[in-house]
N, C-alpha and C positions, 0 to 999 in steps of 0.2 A: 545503501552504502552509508549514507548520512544517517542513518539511526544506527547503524554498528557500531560507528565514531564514535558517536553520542553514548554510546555505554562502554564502549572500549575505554572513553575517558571517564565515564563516570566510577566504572570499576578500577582504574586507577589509581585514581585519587583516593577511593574507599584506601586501596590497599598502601600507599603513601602516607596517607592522614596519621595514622598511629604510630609511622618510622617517624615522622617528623615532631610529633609529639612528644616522642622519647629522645630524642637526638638533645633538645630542645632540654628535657626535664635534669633536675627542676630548675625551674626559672626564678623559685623564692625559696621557703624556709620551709621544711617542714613538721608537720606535730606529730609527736611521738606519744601515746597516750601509753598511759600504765595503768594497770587494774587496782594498783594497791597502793599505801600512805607512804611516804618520803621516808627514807632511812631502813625502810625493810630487803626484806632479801631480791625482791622483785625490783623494787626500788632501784637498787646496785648494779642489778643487770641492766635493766633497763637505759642509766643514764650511762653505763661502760659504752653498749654496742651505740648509742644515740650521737655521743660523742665522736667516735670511731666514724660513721655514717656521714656525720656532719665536713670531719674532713674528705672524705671520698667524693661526694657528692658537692661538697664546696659551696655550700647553703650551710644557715644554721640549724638544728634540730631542736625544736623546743621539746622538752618533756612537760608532759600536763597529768599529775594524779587524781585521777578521777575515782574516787573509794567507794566503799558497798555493795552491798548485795554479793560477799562472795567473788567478786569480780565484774558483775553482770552491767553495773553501772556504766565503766569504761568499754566493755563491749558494744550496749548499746550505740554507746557515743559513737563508734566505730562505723556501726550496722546505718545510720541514719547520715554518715557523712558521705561528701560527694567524691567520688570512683575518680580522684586523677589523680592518684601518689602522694597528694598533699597532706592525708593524714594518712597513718600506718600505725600499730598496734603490735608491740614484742611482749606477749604472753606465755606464758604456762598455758598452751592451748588445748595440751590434755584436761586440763580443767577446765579453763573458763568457757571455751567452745566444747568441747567433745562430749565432754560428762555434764556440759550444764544441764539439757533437758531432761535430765533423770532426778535433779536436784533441785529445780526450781518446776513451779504448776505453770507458771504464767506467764513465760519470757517474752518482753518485748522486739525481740528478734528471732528469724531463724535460722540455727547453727549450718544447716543444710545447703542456705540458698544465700545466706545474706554478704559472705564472706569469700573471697578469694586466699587461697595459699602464697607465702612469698616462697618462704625454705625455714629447716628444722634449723637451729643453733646449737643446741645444746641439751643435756636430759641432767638430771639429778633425783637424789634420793631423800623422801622425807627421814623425820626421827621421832623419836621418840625420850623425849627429855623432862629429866625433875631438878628440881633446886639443888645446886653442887654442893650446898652446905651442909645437908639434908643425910639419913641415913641410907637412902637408898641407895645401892650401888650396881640393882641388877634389874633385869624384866623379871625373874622368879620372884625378888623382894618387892618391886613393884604390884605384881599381880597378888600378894600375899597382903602388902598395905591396903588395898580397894576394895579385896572381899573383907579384910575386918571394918571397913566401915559402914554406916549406913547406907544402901543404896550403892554404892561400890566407887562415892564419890564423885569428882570431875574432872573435866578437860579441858581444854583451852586450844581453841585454832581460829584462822580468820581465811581459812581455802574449803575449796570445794576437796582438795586432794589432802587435805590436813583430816578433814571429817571422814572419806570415805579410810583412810589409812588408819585414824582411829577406829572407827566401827568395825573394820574386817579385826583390827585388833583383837578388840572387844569380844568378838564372836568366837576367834580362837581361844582365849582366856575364861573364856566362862562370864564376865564381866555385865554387869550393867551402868557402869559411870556415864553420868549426865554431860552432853555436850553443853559447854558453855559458850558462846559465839561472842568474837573479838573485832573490830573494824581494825584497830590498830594495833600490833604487835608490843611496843613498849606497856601496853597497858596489861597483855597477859603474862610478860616478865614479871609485874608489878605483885599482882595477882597471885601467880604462884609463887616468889619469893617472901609474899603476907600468907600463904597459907590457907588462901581462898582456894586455891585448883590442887589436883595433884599433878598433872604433867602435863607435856605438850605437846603438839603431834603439827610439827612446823617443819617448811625446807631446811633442809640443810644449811644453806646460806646462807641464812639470817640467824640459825643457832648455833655456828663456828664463831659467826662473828660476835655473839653474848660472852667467847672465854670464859673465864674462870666462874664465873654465876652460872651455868648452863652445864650437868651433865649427862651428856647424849648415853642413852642406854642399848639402842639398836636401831637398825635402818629398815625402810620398809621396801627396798627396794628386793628384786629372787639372788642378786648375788652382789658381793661387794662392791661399793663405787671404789674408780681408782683414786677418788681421791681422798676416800676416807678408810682407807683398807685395815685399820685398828678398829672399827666399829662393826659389831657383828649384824647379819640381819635379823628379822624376824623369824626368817625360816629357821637358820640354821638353829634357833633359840627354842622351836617347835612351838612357835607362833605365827607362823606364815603359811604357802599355800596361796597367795596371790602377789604378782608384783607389780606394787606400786609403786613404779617408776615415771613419774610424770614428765614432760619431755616441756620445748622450751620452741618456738617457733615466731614468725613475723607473718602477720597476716593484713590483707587494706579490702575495702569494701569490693561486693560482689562488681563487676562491672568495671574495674581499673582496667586500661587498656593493658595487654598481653608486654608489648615492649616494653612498659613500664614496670611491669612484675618480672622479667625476669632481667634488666635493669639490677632494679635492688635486690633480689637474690644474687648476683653478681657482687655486687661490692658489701653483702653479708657474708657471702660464705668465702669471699679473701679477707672478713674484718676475723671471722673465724679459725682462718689457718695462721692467721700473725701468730708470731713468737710469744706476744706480750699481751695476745689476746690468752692462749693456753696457760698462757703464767699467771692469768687472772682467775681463768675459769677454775684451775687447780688452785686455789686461795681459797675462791667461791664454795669451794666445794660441787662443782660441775665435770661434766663428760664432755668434750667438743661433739658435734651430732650435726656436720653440716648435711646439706638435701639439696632437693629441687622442688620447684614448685608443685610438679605433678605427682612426686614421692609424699611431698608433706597433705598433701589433698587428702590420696588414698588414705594414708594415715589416721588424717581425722574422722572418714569412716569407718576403717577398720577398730580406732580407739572408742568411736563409739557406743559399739557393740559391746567393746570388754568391759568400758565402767559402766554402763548399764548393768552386766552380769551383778560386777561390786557392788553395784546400787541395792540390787534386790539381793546380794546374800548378806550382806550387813542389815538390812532389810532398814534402811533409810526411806524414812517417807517425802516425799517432796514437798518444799513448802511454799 
């Protein structure tokens, strides 16, 4: 009878310790880590919902840009931090997680094991953009400028979902243009406005926000975002044949207690259905796309499998 006690209470407690850990959270601030440089399209997102989070939860939210590698950097950081809620990571986790192992040989994390799902956010569609000043004013003129040049030219991106959207491009067009690889966005603006690249194959929401310098020529997603329903796609342009529509998600290290993840799926996906949240995201150039933790999971294996496909038909090598 006294050793039944004895585990009656210890399985107890087992089952208490994590309600009261959440109850409790968070108790300080926490870091919000981003994959990409300050002022980019990710950037914007990132420091919206962090902001938004930081009221909810009534702790500050630091954001911290961790740049490189594609994203891989900030991932990392993620992969190696300790499992109590106190850092979390609002990614393009169709790229930075799902598709990374197809795009990089050597990651110091793994996408599989290392990460917990919070909930999906939001999805958006890349593009495909040349200098507004410029003659080009369509994907046909586009693909007509790149075969008269040598080589068929360049590109400019700084995502895993920018390169694989270009290359499936590529593939449809006939093209051979050189990827040119960017850590910071204001620098491939730069770039292709001197006459260094021919276009750019960036989110949407960092090339709505270029205005009047930036003319977007199609989107790479299989059917119109609602929020850019004047831009046509790839497909319909008969350049398409795959959608690349990269999705938007929150993710914290494998091992964060359960009450604590679906905690901040909770007060994501009400920062999500605000009014002034959808009046952002329609700015942004975003889809609202709230989830659950076990929806967003599946996801990342199921999106696995499909940018892998992307991977090997653009026939991108890993590096």
């Amino acid at each position: 009878m006294r050793l039944d006690r004895t585990f009656l209470a210890a399985a107890l407690f087992a089952f208490a310790a994590p309600l009261a850990v959440a109850q409790d959270y968070p108790a300080r601030e926490i870091r919000s880590l981003c994959n990409f440089g300050a002022g980019s399209g990710a950037d914007i997102v990132v420091r919206f919902y962090s902001d938004r989070l930081s009221k909810l939860a009534g702790k500050p939210v630091i954001v911290e840009n961790k740049v490189g590698a594609n994203g891989a950097i900030a991932t990392d950081a993620l992969a190696k931090s300790r499992p109590d809620g106190y850092t979390i990571m609002i990614t393009p986790a169709s790229s930075t997680i799902a598709a990374a192992p197809y795009l990089f040989k050597n990651l110091p994390f793994d996408t599989t094991k290392d990460f917990s799902a919070v909930t999906t956010i939001a999805s958006l569609s890349f593009v495909i953009a040349v200098d507004a000043a410029g003659p080009i004013k369509s994907i046909d003129q586009l693909v007509a400028h790149l075969k008269s040049k040598p080589n068929h030219g360049f590109y400019g991106t700084s995502s895993n979902t920018g390169v694989i959207a270009a290359e499936l491009f590529k593939v449809r067009a006939g093209l051979n243009t050189t990827y040119a690889p960017y850590k910071q966005n204001p620098q491939a603006l730069t770039d292709l406005l001197l006459g260094q690249i021919d276009f750019l194959s960036y989110d949407a929401t960092w090339a709505v926000g270029q205005g009047a310098r930036l003319r977007i020529l199609a989107a790479t997603a299989a059917k119109r975002s609602i929020a850019l329903p004047e831009v046509p796609t790839l497909t319909e342009l008969g350049y398409g044949g795959s959608d690349v529509t990269p999705w938007w998600g929150v993710v914290v290290p494998a091992g964060t207690p359960k009450p604590i993840i679906d905690k901040l799926a909770g007060w994501f996906n009400a920062i999500t259905a605000s009014e002034d949240t959808k009046q952002f995201l329609a700015r942004a150039a975003f889809d609202p796309f709230p989830g659950a933790p076990e929806q967003m999971q599946a996801l990342m294996k199921s999106d696995a499998e499909r940018w892998k496909r992307y991977v090997e038909l653009a026939k991108i090598e890993p590096q």
